[in-house]
C-alpha positions in Angstrom: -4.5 67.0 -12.1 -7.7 69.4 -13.0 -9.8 70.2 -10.5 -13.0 70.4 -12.9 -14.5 68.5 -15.6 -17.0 69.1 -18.3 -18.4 65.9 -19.7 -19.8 67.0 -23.4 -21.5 64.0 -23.6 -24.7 62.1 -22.7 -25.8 58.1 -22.1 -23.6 55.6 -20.3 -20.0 57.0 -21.9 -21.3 60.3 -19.5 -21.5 58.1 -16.2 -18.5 56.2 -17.1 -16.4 59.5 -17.4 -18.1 60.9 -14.6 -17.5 57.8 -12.5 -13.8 58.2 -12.5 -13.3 61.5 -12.5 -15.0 61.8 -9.1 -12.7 59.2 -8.0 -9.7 61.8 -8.3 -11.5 64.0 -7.1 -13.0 66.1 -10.0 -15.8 68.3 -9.6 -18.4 67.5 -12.1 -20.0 69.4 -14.7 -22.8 67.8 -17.5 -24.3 68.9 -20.2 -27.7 67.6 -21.2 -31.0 68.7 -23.7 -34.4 69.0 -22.7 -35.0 65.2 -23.4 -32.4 64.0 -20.8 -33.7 66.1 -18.0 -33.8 63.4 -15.8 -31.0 61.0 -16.9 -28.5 59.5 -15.2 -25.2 61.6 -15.8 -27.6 64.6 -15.0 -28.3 63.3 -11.5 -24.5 62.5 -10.5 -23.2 65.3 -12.1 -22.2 67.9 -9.0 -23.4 70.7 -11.5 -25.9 70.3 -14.9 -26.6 72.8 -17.7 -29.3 72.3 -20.1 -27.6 73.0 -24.1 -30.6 73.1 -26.0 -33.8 71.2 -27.3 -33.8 67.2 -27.9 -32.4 66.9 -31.3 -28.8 66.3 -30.9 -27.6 69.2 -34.0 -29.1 71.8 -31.1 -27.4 70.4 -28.8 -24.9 67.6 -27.9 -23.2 69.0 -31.2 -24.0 72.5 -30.6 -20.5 73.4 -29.9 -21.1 77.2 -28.9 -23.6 75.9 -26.5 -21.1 73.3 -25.0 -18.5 76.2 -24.6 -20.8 78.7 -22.7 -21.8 75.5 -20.4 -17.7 75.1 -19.3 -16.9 79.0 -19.1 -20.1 79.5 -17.0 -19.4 76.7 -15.0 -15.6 77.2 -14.7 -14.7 73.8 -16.1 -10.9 72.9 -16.2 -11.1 70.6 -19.3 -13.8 69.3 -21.3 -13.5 65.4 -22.1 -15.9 64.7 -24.9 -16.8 60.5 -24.8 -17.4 59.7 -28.0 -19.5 60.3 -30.7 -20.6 64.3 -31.2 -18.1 66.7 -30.8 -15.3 63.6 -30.0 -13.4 63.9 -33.7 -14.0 67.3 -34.2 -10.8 69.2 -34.6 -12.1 72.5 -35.0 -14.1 71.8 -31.6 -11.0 71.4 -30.0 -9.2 74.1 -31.2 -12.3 76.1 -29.6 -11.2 74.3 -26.6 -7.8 75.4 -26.3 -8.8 79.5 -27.3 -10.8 79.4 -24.5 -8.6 78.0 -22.3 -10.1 74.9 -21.5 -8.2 71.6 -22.1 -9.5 69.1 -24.5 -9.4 65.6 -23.3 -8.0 64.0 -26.5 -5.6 63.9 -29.0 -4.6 67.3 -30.7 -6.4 68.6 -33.4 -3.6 68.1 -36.1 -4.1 64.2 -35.4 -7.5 64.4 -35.4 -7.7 65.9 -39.0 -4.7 63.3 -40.3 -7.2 60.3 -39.6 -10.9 61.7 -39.9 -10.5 61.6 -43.2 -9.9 58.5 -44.4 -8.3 58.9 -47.8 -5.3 61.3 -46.1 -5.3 58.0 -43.4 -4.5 56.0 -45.7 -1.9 57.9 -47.3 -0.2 58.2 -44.2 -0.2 55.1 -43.2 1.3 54.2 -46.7 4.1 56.4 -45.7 4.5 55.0 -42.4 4.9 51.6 -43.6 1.7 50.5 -42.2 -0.5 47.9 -44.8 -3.6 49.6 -46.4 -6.0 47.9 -47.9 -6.5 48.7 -52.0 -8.8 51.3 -53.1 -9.8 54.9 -54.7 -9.4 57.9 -52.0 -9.2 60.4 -54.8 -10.3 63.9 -54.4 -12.5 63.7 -57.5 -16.1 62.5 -56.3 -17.7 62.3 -59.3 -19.6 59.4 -60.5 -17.9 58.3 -63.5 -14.9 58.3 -61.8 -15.8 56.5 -58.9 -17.2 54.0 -61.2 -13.9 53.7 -63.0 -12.4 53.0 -60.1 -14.6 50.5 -58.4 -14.1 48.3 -62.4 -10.1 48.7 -62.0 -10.1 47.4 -57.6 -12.8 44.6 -59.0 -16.0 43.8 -57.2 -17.3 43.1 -54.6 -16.4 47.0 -53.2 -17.2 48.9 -50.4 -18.1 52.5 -50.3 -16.9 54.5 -47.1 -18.0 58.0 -45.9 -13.8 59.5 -45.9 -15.0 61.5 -42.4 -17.3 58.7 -41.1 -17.0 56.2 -38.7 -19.3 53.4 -36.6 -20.1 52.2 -40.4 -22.6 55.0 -41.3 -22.9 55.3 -45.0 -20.8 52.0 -46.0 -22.4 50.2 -49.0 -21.0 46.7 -50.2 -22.0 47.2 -54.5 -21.6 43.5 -56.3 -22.4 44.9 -59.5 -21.5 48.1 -61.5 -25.1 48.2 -62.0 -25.8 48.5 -58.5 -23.3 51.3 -58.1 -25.2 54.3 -59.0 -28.0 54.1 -56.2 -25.4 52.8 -53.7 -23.5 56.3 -53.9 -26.4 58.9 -53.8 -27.5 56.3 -50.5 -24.1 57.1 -49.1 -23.8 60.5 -49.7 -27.1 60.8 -48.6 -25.9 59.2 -45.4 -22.8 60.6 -45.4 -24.0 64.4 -45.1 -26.1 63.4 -42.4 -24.2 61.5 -40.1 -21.1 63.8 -40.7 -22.1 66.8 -42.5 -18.8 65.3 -45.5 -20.6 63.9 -48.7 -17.0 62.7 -49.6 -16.4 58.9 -50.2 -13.6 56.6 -50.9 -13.9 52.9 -52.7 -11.6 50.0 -51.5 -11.5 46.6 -52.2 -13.9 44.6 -50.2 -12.7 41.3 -48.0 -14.9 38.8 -48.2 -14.4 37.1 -44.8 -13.2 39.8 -42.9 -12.2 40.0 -39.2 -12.2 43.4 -37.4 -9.0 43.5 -35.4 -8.3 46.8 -33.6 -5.4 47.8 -31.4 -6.0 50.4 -28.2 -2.8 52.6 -28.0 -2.3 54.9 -25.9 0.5 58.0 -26.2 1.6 61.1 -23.7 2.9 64.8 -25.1 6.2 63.5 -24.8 6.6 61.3 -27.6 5.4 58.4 -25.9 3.1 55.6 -27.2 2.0 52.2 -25.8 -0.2 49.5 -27.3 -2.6 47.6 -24.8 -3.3 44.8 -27.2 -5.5 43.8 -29.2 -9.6 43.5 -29.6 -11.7 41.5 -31.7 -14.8 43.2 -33.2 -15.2 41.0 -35.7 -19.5 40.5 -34.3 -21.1 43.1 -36.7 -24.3 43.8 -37.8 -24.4 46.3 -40.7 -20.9 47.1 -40.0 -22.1 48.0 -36.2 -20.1 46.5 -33.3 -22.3 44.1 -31.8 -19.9 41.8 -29.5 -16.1 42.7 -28.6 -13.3 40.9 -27.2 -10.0 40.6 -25.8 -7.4 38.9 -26.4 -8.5 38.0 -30.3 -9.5 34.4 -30.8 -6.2 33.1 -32.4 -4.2 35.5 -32.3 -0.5 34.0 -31.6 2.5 36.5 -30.5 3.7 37.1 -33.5 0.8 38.1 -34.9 -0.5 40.5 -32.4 3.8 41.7 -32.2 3.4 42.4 -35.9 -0.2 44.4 -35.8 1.0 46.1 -32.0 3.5 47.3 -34.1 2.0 48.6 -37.1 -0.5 50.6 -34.6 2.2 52.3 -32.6 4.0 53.0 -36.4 0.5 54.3 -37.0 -0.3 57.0 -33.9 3.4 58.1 -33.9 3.1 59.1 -37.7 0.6 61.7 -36.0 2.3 62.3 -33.2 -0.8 61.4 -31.1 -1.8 61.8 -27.4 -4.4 60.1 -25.7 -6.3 57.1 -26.0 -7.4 55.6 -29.3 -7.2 53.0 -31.9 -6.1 52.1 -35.0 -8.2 49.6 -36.6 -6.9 46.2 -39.4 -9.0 44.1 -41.3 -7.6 40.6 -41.3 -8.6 37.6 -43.7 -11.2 35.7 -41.9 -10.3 32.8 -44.8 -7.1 31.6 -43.0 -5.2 31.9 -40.2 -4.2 35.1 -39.0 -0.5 36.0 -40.3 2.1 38.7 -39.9 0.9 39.9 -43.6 -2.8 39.3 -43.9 -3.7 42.4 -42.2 -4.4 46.0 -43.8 -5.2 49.4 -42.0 -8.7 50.3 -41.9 -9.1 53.5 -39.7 -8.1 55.2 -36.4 -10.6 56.5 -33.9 -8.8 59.7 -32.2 -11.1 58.6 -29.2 -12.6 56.4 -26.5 -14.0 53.4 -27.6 -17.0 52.1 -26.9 -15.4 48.6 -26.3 -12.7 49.8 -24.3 -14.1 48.3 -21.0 -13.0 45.1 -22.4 -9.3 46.2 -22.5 -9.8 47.6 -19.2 -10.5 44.2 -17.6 -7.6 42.3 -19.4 -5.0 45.0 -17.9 -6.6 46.5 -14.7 -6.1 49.9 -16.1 -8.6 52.9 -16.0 -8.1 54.7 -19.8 -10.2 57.4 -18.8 -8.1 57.9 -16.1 -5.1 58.0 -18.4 -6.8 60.5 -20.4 -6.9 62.9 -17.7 -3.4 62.1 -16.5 -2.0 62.3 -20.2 -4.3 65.8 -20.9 -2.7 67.1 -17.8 1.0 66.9 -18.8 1.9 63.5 -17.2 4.5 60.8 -18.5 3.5 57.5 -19.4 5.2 55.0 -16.8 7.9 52.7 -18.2 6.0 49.5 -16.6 2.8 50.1 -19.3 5.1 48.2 -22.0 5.5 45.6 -20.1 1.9 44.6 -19.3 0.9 40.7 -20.0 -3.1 40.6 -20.7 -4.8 38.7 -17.8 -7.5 36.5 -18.8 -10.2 37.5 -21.2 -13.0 39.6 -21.5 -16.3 40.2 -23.6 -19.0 42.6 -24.2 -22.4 43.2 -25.2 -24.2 46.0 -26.2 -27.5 46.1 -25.5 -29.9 48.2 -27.5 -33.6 48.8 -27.6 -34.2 47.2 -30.5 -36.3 44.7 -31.8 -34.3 41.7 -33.4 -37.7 40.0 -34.4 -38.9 42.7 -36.8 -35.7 43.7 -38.4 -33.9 45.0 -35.6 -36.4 48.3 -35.7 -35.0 50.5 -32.8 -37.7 50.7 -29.9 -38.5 53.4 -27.7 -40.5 53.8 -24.5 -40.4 53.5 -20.9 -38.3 51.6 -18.8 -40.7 50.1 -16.2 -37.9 47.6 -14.7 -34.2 47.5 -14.8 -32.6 44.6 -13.2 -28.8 43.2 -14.1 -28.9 41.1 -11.1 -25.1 41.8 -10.6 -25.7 39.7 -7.1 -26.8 36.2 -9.5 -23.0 36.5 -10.4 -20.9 33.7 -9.8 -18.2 36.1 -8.9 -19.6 39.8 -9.0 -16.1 41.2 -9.4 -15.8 39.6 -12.4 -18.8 41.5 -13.8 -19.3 45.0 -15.0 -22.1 47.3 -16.3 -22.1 50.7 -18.2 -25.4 52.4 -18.1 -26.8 54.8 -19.3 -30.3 54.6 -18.7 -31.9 54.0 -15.4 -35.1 52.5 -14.1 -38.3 54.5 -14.6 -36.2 56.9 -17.5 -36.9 56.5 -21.4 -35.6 55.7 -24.4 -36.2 58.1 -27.2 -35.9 58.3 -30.7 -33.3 61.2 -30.6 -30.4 59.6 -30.1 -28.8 55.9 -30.2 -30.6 53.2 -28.8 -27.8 51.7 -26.3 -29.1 51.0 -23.3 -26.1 49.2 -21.5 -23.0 47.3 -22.3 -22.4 44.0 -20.8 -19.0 43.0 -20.2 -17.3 39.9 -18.3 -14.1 38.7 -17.3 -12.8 34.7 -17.0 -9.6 33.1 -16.5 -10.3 31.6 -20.4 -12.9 33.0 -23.2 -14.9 30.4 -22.3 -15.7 31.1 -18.7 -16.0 34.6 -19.7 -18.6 33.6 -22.2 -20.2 31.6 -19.8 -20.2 34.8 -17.2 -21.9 37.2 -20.2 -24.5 34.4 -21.2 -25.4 34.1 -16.8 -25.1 38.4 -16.7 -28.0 38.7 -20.1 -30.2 35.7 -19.1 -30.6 36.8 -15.1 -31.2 40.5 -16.5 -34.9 41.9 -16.7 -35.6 45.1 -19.0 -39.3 45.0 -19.0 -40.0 48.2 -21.8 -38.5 48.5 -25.1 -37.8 45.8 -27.2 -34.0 44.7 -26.8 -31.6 42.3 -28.2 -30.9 40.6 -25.5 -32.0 36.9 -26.6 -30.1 37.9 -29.8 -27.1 38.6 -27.7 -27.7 35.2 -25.7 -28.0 33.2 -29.1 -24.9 34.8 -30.8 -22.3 34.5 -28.2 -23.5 30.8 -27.5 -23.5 29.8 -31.2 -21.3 26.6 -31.9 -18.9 28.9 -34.3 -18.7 31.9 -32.3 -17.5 29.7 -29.3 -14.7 28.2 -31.6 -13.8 31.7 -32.0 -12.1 33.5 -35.0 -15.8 34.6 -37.3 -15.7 37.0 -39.9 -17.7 40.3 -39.8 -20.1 38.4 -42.3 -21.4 36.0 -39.7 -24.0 37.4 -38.1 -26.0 37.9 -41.7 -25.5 34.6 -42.7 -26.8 33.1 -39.5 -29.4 35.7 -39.2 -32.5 33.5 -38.8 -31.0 31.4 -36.6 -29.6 34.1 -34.4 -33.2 35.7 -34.0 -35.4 32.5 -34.2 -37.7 32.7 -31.0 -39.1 29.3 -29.7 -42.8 29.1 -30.0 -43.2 27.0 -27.5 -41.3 29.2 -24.7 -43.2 32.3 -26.2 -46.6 30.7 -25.8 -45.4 30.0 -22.1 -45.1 33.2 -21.3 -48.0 34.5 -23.1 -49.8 32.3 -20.8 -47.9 33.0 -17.5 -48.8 37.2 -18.6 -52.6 36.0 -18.8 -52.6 34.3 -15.9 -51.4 37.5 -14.0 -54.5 39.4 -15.9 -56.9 36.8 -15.2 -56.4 36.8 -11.8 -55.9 40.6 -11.4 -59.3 41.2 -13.2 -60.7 38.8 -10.7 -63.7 37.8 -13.1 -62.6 35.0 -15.0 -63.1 31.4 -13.6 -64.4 28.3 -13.9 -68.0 29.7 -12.8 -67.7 31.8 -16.6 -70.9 31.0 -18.7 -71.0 27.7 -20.7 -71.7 29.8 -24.0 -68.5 31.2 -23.8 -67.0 27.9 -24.0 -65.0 27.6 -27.5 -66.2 23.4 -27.2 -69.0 21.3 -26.9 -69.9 21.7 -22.9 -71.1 18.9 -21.4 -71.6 18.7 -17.0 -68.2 17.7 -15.0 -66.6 17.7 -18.5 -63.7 19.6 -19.1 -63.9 23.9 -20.1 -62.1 25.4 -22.7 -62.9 29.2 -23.1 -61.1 31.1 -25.9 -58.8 34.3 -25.0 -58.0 37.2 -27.1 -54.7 38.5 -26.2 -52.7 41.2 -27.6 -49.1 40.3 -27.4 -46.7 43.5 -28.2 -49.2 45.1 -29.8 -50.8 42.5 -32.2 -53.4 39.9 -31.7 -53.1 36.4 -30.3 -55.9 33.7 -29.8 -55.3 31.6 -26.5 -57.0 29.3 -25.0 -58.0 28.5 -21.4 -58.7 25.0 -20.2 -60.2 23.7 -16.9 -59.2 20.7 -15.9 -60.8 19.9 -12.3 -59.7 23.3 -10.6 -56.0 23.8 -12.6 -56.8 26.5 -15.6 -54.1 25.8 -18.5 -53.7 28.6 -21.3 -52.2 27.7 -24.4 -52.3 28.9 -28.1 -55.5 28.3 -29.9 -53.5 27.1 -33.0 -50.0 26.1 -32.9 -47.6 24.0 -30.6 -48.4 24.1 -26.9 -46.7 26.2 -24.4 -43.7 25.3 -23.0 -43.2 27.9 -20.0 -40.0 28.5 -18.4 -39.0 27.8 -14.8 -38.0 31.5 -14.5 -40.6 33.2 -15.6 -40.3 37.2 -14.2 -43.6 39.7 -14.2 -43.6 43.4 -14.5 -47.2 45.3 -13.7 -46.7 47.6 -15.9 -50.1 49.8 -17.3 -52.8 47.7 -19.9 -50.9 44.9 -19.3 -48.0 42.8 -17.7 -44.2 42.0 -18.9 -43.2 38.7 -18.7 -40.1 37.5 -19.2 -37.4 34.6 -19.3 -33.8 34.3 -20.2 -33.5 37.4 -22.8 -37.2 37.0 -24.4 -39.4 39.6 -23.0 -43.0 39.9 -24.3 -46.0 42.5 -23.0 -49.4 41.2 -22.4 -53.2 42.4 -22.1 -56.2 41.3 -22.6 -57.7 42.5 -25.6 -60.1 45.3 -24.9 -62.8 45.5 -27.6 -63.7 49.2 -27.1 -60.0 50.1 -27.2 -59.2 52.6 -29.9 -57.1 50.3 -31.9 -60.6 48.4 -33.4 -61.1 51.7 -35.1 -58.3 52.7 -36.2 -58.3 55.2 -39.4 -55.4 53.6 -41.0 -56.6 51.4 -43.7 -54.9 48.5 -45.3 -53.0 50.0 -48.0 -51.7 52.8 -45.8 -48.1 52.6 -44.9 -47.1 53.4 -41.3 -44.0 54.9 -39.4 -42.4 51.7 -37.6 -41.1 54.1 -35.3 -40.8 58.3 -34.7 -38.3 59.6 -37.3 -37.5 62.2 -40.2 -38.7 61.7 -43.6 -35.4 61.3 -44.9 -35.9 60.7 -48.8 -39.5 60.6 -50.7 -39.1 58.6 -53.8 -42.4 58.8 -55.2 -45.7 61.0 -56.0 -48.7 60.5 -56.3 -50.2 59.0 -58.9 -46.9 57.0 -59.1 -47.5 53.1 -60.2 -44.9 51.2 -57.7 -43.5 47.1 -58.1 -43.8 45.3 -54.1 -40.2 45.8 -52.8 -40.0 48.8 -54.2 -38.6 51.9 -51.5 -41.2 54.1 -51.5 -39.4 56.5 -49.0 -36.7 56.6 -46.2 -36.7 57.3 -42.8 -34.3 58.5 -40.6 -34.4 57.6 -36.8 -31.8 56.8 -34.4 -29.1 57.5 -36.3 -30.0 54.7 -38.9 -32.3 55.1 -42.3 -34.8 52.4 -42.2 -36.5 52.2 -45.9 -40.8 52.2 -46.2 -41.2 49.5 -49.5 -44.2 48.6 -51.0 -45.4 45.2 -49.4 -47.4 44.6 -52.9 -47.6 46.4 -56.9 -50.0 49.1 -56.7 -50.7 53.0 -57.2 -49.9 56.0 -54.3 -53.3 57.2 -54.2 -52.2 59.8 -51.7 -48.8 60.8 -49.5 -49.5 61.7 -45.8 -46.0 63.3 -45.3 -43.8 65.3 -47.0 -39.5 65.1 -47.6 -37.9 66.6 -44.3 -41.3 65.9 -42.1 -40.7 64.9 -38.3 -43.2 61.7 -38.1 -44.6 60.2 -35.0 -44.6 56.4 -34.8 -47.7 54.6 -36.4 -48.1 58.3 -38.5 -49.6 57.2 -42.0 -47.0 58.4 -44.2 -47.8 56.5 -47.5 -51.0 55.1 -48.8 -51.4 52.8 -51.5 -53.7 51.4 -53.6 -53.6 47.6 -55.0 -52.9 47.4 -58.7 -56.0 46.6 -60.6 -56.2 43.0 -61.8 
């Protein structure tokens, strides 16, 4: 075993690494950029080296900087999570000139699958099922377009050296086809610095079915069964699972099977997995599966295999990277139970899932409300009092659970989210709540198209439970500013007063930033608040508060809203934004500028994209009018509520 470890990597994958390797007894080295000064995997790490500035291109994938970190430090092996430098086969080439040990598969694997049209000829080879489609070499859009017509729409496009579903465009129409590549590419260079894509057929009610395997240098290779990823949200893992949801044994003997044929065709080492896309229409069969892609890494969702085989697979990565054989007794494993995870991002579900940064002024998982804490688990990467910033992805925390059945396990997840308190950022945590207690989820066996169908029912908040804690967070102000009471002036009343009648004196609140009208009413010495217009407040027996400053968090079973009094002098009542100027939702990079001025737009129409958080969020015109002027240019860094568009309404 190595005696040192350089963890090229950052967020909760960082800790989790760092976790076991200091169980074997590893010393510990991080990396980390100005931005995570103070993070978690910094402050456990025995040893830290600062790689560069907060953007992740000068640092976390600065692999020259990465390299001088492990020689300075004397690192045995780097193990690089996933994500960054994780597929980068020229990275770990670098690795192995320097004489450090790269904690993954080797490099000739890594190129076979990061691109996937050479994955899929492989596989073909291999006897592995592939799913139709277009991985020719020639890029251009004629041809692409030919080929799209011959598979037959619906397609999807597909970066070739992408993953995490970056770049992937479902086109319905040839029509549509054109703006759908240049988006892509766009995306495509970005995210993976490849413009290349490949067309494939698209399933209509697909299930995402992925197998962990696990191989040694010796010619080894196990499977560890199967997980079901089929919970998506723009082709982004949302919920994962294991065992799948109707998967029989012959079945998961058939797709085992395939995957092993799959990693051995590469002769791979280390932990990853090869991915199928099943049809969601039917029942899953021995030949209604295709190959869709192999991750030469760590999965995010690999906690979930963990807890169904009581293995460690970071563990195994070190073992494997250090020469070790496989034991005989990993074939033989049974799964035990099931688990299920969550990932919890800062994000706000309620205004189209628009990634939220900030402070994080309480984090509670209230792993002692388990019913049995061992049965539990959380991977962090965030702590109390740190901050989540635009630079990278918005993850704060996976959720998993264990149970003797999927159900109890859902049960456990549902208990773990609902008892939690993140009093901050906006998260998904009532999203989470809604999607993994949904009638058809718990039935089991939904297609990767679920989650948009059901969309407004998955992110619906109850008005009534909002207005109860809009009113619990006001009844923390009131009392804290100590000067509102049943002694207030009679012309504030928002009623006819009349003496020993009732009071009702009207409230303006500012709830997560926008404006609220509430109303207080006195009846003999109880003070109820409730909306001014609307249905009355229904507030929840667990009702949480967070101080926090301007205001107070309050929050209730995944719902968390930020309260304050509205402040008349405050500088938001003069703000020089007017109402045709168009605002940054959030800090980002003015990806693409579609228009000039002078330019007449349509409402819907994208007047520019921009790119935060590893996602492009498009700016459209809420109404048909003229850019009368453009506050930032293509390539710009923006702050969040920078104007960046304004726009004048089209003359009537």
């Amino acid at each position: 075993m190595f005696d040192s470890i350089l963890i090229a990597n950052r967020g909760e994958i960082a800790v989790r690494v760092a976790r076991t390797a200091r169980r074997l007894g590893l010393r510990v080295i991080a990396v980390y950029s100005e931005a995570d000064a103070g993070a978690p995997h910094v402050a456990m790490a025995d040893e830290a080296v600062c790689i560069g500035p907060p953007a992740a291109a000068t640092s976390y994938l600065n692999a020259d900087a990465v390299l001088r970190a492990a020689r300075d430090s004397g690192a045995a092996c780097i193990h690089p999570g996933y994500g960054f430098l994780s597929e980068n086969a020229e990275f770990a080439r670098a690795c192995a000139r320097e004489g450090l040990v790269f904690v993954g598969p080797p490099a000739t694997a890594m190129e076979a699958m990061g691109l996937k049209s050479r994955a899929k000829q492989l596989m073909q080879e291999a006897g592995v099922p592939v799913v139709p489609g277009y991985h020719g070499a020639d890029q251009d859009d004629a041809t692409l377009g030919e080929a799209a017509l011959k598979i037959g729409f619906p397609v999807l496009i597909k970066p070739s050296a992408g993953g995490g579903g970056k770049g992937m465009r479902r086109v319905d129409d040839v029509s549509e086809l054109g703006a759908d590549l240049a988006a892509a590419r766009r995306e495509a260079l970005s995210s993976f610095g490849d413009s290349t894509l490949l067309i494939e057929k698209y399933i209509e009610t697909p299930r995402h079915i992925e197998i962990q395997v696990l191989g040694d240098n010796h010619g080894n290779v196990v499977h560890l069964f199967e997980r079901d990823c089929s919970a998506q949200r723009r082709h982004q893992k949302i919920i994962e699972e294991a065992p799948a949801p109707g998967h029989d044994e012959e079945v998961r003997a058939a797709m085992c099977e395939a995957a092993v044929k799959a990693a051995r065709a590469v002769n791979y080492s280390g932990a990853g997995t090869v991915e199928f896309i099943a049809d969601g229409s039917k029942p899953l069969s021995r030949d209604g599966f295709w190959f869709l892609e192999m991750n030469t890494r760590l999965q995010v969702e690999h906690p979930v295999t963990e807890m169904i085989t009581g293995l460690d697979l970071v563990e195994w990565q070190l073992r494997v990277a250090a020469g070790e054989t496989l034991p005989s007794r990993l074939s033989s494993l049974k799964p035990d139970g099931h688990a299920i995870e969550a990932r919890l991002y800062a994000e706000d579900p309620a205004n189209g899932f628009l990634p939220s940064v900030g402070r994080v002024h309480r984090l509670d998982f209230a792993m002692d409300a388990a019913e049995d804490p061992e049965a539990v688990r959380i991977d962090a990467g965030i702590a109390e009092g740190g901050e989540v910033t635009p630079y990278y992805d918005p993850m704060i925390a996976k959720l998993i659970a264990h149970g003797k059945t999927r159900r109890q396990a859902i049960e456990r997840l549902d208990a773990l989210i609902a008892n939690s308190l993140i009093a901050g950022p906006k998260t998904n945590a009532l999203f989470l709540r809604r999607l993994i207690t949904h009638r058809e989820f718990r039935r089991g066996g939904i297609d990767t198209g679920f989650v948009a169908r059901n969309l407004d029912e998955l992110t619906r908040v109850e008005e009534g439970v909002r207005a109860g804690l809009i009113a619990a967070g006001l009844h923390f102000e009131l009392d804290r500013a100590g000067d509102f009471s049943f002694d207030a002036s009679p012309w504030d009343a928002a009623d006819g007063w009349q003496l020993g009648g009732q009071r009702r004196i009207g409230i303006d609140a500012v709830v997560d930033g926008a404006p609220v009208a509430m109303l207080a009413t006195w009846r003999g010495g109880d003070c109820e608040i409730a909306p001014a217009e609307g249905p009355p407040s229904a507030p929840p027996d667990d009702i949480r508060l967070v101080e926090a400053p301007g205001g107070v968090y309050a929050a209730s079973g995944g719902l968390c809203l930020f309260t304050a009094l509205d402040d008349p002098l405050s500088a938001d009542h003069d703000s020089e934004a007017g109402q045709g100027d168009l605002t940054a939702p959030m800090p980002g990079r003015v990806a693409v500028l579609n228009v000039v001025k002078g330019d007449k737009v349509r409402q819907g129409d994208t007047l520019l994209v921009l790119e935060a958080m590893k996602m492009e969020h498009a700016i459209k015109a809420p109404f048909a009018g003229v850019v009368s002027a453009l506050a930032a240019a293509e390539g710009e860094q923006v702050g969040e509520g920078a104007v960046l568009v304004h726009l004048e309404p089209e003359a009537e």
